[in-house]
C-alpha positions as CSV (number, residue, x, y, z in Angstrom):
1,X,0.0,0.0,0.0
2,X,1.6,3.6,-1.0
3,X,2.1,5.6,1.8
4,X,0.4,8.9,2.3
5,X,2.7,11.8,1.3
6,X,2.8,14.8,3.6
7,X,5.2,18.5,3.0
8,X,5.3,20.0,6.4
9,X,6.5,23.7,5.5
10,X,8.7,25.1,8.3
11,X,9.1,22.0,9.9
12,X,11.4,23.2,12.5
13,X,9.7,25.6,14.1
14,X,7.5,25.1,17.4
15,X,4.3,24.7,15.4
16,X,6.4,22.1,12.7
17,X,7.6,20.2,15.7
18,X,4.1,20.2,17.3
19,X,2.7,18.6,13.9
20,X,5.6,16.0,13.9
21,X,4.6,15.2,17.4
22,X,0.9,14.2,17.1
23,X,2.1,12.0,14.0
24,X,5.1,9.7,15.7
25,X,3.1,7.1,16.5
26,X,1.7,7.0,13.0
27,X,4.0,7.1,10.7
28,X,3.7,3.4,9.2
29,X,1.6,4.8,6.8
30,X,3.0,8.6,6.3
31,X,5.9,9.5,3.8
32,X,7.0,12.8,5.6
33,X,8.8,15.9,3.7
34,X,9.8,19.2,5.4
35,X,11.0,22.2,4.4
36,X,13.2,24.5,6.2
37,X,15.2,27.4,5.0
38,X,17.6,26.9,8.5
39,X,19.7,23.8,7.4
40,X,21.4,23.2,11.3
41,X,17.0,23.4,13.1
42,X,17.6,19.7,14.9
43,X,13.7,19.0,14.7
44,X,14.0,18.8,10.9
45,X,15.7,15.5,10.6
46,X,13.2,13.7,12.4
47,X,11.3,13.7,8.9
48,X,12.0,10.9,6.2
49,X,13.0,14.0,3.8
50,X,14.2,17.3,4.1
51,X,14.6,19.9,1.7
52,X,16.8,23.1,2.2
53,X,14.3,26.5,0.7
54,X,14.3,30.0,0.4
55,X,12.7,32.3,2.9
56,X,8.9,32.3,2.5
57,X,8.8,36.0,2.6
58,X,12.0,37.4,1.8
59,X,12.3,35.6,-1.6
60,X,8.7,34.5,-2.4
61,X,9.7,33.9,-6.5
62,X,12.3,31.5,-5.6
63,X,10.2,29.5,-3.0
64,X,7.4,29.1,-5.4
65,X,10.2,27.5,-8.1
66,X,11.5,25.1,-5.1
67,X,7.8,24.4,-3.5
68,X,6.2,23.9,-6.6
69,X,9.3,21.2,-7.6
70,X,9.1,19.5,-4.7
71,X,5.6,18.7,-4.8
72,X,5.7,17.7,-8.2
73,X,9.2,15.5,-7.0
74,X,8.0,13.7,-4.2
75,X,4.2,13.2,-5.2
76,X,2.9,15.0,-2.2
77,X,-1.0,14.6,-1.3
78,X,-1.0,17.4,1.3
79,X,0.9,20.4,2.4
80,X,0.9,21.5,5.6
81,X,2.0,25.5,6.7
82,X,3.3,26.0,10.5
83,X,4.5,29.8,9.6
84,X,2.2,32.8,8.8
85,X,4.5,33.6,6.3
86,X,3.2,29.7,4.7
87,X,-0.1,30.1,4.9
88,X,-0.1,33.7,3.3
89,X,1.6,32.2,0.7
90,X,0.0,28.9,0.2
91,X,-3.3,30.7,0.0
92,X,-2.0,33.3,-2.7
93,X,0.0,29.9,-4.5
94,X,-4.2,28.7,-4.1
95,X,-5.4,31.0,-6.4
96,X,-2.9,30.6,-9.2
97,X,-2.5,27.5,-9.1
98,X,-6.0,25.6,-9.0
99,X,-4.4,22.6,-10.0
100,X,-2.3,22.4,-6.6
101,X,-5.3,23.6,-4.4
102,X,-6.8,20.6,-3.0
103,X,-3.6,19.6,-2.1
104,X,-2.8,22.8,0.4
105,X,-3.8,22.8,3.8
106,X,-5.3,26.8,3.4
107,X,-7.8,28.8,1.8
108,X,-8.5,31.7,-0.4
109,X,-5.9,34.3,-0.3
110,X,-8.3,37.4,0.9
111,X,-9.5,35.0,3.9
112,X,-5.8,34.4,4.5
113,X,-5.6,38.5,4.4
114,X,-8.1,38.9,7.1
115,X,-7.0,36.3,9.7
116,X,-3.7,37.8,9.5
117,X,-4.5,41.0,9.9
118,X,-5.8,42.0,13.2
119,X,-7.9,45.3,12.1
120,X,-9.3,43.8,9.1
121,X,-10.1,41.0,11.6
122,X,-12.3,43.6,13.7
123,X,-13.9,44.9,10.4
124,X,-14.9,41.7,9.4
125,X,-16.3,40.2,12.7
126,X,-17.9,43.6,12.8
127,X,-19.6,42.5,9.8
128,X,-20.4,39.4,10.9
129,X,-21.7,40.5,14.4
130,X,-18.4,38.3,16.2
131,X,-17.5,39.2,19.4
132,X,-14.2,40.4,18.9
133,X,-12.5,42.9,21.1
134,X,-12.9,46.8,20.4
135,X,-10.5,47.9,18.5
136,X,-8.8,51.2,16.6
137,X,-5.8,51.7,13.8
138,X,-6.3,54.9,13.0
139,X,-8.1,58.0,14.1
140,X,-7.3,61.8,15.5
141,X,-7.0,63.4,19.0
142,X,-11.0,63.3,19.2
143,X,-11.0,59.5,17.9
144,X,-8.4,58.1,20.2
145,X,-10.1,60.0,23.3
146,X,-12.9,58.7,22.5
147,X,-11.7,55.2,22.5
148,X,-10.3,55.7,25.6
149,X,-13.1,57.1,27.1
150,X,-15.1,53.9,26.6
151,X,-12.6,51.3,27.8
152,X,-10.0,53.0,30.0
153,X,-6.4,52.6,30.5
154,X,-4.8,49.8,30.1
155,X,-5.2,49.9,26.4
156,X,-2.9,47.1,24.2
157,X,-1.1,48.0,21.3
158,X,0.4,45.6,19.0
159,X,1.3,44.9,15.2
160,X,-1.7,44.5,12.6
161,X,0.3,41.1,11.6
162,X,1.9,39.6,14.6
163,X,2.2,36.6,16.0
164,X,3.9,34.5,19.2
165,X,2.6,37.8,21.8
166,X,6.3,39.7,20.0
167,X,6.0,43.2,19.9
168,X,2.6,43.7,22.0
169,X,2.7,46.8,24.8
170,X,0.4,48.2,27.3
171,X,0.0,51.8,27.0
172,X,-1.7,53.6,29.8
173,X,-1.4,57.6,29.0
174,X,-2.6,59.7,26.1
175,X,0.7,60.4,25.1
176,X,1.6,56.7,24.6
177,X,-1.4,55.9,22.7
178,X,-0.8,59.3,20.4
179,X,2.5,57.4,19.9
180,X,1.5,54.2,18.8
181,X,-1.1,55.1,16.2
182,X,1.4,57.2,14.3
183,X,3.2,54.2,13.5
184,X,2.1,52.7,10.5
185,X,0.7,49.2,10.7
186,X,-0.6,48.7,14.4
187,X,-3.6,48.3,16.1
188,X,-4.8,49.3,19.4
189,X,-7.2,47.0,21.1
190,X,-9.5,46.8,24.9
191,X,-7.1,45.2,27.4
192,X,-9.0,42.2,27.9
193,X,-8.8,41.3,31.4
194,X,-8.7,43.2,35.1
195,X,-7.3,46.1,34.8
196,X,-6.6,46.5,38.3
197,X,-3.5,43.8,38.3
198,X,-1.7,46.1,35.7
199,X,-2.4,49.5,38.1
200,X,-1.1,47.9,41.4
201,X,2.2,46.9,38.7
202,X,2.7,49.9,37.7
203,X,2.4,51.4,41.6
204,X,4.7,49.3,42.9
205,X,7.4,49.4,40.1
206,X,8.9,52.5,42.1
207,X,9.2,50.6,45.2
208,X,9.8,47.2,44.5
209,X,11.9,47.7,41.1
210,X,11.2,45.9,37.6
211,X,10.8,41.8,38.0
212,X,12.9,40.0,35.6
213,X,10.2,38.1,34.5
214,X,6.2,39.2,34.6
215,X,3.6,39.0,31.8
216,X,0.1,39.8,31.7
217,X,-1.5,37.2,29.7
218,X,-4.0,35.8,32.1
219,X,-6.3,33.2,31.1
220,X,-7.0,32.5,27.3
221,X,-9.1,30.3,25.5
222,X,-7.8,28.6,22.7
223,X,-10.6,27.8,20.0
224,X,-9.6,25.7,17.0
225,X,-11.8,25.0,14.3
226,X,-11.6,22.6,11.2
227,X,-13.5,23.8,8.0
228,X,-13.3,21.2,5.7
229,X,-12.7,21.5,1.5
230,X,-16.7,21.2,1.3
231,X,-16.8,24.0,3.6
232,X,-18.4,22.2,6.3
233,X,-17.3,22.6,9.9
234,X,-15.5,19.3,10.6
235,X,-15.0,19.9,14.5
236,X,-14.5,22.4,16.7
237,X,-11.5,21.9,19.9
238,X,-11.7,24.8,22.8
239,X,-9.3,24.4,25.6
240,X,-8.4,26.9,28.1
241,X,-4.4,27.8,29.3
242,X,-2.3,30.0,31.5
243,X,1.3,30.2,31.6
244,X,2.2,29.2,35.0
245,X,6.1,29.5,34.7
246,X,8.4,30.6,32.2
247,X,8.4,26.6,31.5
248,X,5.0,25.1,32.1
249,X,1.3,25.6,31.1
250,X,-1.5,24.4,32.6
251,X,-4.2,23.4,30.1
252,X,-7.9,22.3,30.0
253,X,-10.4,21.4,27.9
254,X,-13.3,24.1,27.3
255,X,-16.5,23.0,27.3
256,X,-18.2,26.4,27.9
257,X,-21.1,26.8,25.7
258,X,-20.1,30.4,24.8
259,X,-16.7,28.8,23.7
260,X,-17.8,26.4,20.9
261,X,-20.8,28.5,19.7
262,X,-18.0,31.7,18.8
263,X,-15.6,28.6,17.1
264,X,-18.7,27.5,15.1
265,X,-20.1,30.9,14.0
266,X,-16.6,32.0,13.1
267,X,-16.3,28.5,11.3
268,X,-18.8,29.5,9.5
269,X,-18.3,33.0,8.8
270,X,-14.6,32.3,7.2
271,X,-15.7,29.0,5.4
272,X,-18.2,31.4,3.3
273,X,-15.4,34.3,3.1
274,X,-13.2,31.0,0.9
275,X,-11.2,30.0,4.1
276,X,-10.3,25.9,4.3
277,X,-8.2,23.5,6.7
278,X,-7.3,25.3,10.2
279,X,-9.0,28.2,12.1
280,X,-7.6,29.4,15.5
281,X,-9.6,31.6,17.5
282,X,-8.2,33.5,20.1
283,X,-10.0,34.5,23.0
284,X,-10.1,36.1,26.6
285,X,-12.2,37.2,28.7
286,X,-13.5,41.1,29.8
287,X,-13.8,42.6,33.2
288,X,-17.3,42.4,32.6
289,X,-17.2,38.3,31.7
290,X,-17.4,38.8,28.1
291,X,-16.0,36.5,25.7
292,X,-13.6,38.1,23.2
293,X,-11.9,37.0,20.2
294,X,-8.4,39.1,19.5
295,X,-6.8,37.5,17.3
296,X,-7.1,34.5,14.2
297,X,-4.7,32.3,13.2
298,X,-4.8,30.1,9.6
299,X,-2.5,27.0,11.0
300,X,-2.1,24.8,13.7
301,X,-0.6,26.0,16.5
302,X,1.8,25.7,19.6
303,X,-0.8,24.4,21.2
304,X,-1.3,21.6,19.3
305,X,0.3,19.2,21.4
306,X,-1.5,20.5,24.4
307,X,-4.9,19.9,22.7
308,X,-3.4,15.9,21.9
309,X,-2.4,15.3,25.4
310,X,-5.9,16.1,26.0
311,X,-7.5,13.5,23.9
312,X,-7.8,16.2,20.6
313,X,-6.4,15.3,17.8
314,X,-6.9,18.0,15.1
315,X,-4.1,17.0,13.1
316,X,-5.2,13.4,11.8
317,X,-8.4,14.8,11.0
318,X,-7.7,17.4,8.9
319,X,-5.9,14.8,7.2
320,X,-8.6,12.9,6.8
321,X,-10.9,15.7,5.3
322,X,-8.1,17.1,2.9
323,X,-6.8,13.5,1.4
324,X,-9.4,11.0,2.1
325,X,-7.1,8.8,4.3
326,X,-7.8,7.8,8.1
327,X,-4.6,7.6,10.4
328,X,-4.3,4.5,12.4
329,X,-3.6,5.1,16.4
330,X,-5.8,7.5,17.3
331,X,-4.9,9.2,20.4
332,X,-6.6,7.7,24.0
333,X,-9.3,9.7,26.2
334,X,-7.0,11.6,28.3
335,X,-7.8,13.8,31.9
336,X,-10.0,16.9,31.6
337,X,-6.7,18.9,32.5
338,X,-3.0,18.9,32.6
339,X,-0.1,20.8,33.5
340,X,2.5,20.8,30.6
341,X,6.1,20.7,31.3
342,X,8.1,22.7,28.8
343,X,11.6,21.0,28.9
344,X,14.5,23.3,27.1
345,X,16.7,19.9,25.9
346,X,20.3,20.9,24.7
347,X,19.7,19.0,21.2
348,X,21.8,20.2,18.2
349,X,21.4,18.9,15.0
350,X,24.4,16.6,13.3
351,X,26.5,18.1,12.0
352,X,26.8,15.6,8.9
353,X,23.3,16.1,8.0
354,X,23.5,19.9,7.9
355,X,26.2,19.8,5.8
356,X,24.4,17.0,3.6
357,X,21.8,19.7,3.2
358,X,23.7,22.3,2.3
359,X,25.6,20.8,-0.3
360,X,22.7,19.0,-1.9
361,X,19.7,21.2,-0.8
362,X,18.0,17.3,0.2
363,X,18.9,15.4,3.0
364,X,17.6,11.4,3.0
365,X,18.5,9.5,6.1
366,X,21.4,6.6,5.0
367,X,20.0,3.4,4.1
């Protein structure tokens, strides 16, 4: 029996290595390919294949010329993006290439436009009457005291297209906020959460000095949502997590009704809008108990393993949906809630294999 043939763009990244994860224990039947365009990530040689590739972004003609031959190469049946920068471009490869579409793990390019974007996010779900979090990208001295009129200080300011929490502030005067929407490309949201943790912060910064170490990320609920190629809504997974360490997480599954209805009407919003394969919702609660999405993401995510140890498995079945094949060794029922453990393992990849890739722009494990 031919085994199923899977590209796993980016492999080596958190998201690549969460995917690889989930399908150890069934790879009898899997052919896996990555990509990287890091030849010495360790996490890439776990795959049967490894090709060496231009940056997504930075050299997009060039990635399409190496993509495109490697799927025709290796026969893939599926490819799977772990970057932004993948699924932006798969879904914009989508459109040109109609042939190739049933075999990328994305949608249309404009869907791709708006979950990456997190103020055409807020005009869409204000279209669509979805909960997400008051927001504002531009606007003058009138516009921005407004907006703070209405939900106070803290306010959170971060990058229209962002990802991993990199390059998110709170602001809590006028003059910050004046500051940060004269930059070009960012977006000002509510601070979702108490506001009274970040005041009594900031008060005691003078006295007790600035920790090493602090975030303000609270609780969040993770929704993910698969919309298969008919468009359908295949499942939707919500779990909820805080960081309780630098290191570890502690993780369970959401089974809040308000949870699974937003992951099914934004399931259905972005299947009509052309979007396919993986949905992530992010949420967090408002002072007032409010459920609010703040940001999308088209891809699975670092919390993909924390959903399998759970009992989730959201890999296999978009599998299933995109390529018709079932994956053996589905995982067990698993507890309600865990605390993940976040080990950082001195592992470096060998040095023969980078060098393998480099010089060939293919490793293949010896035979």
């Amino acid at each position: 029996m031919a085994k199923l043939r899977l590209l796993i763009l980016s492999a080596g990244t958190q998201v690549g290595q969460n995917v690889l994860t989930t399908l150890a224990r069934r790879r009898r039947a899997l052919e896996l390919i990555a990509t990287s365009s890091v030849a010495r990530e360790p996490a890439i040689f776990d795959a049967d294949t490894v090709y060496l590739v231009p940056p997504t972004a930075a050299e997009p003609d060039a990635f399409e010329h190496r993509l495109v031959d490697i799927i025709a190469r290796e026969s893939v049946d599926l490819v799977i993006p772990c970057r932004d920068d993948d699924v932006a471009f798969l879904s914009s490869l989508r459109g040109r290439r109609p042939d190739l579409a049933p075999r990328l793990l994305c949608g249309s390019a404009g869907a791709a436009r708006v979950i990456a974007d997190k103020w055409l996010s807020a005009e869409f779900c204000a279209r669509h009457d979805l909960p997400f979090a008051p927001s504002i990208a531009e606007g003058g001295a009138y516009e921005r005291a407004e907006f703070a009129r209405r939900h106070g200080y803290p306010l959170v300011a971060k990058p229209r297209r962002g990802y991993a929490s990199q390059d998110v502030y709170l602001i809590s005067n006028d003059a910050q906020f004046e500051r940060v929407l004269a930059r070009e490309g960012w977006v000002v949201q509510k601070y979702l959460g108490d506001p009274r943790g970040v005041a009594e912060y900031l008060a005691e910064l003078e006295t007790g000095g600035i920790p090493l170490y602090h975030t303000f990320q609270g609780l969040k609920h993770s929704v993910q949502v698969l919309i298969a190629p008919d468009g359908s809504v295949a499942h939707v997974i919500c779990t909820r997590n805080a960081l309780v360490m630098r290191r570890s997480k502690w993780v369970e599954a959401d089974r809040e009704p308000a949870s699974l209805e937003i992951g099914a009407r934004c399931g259905r919003a972005f299947a009509a809008a052309g979007w396919r394969g993986p949905l992530n919702i992010q949420c967090q609660r408002a002072a007032d108990g409010a459920l609010l999405i703040h940001e999308f993401n088209g891809r699975f995510t670092g919390a993909t393993v924390d959903r399998w140890l759970l009992g989730f498995d959201e890999v296999g079945p978009a599998i299933e949906c995109f390529t018709g094949v079932r994956l053996d060794g589905e995982p067990a029922s698993a507890p309600a809630a865990l605390e993940v453990f976040e080990s950082l393992v001195a592992r470096g990849a060998d040095p023969r294999n980078v060098e393998a890739l480099v010089r060939d722009g293919v490793w293949r494990p010896s035979r």
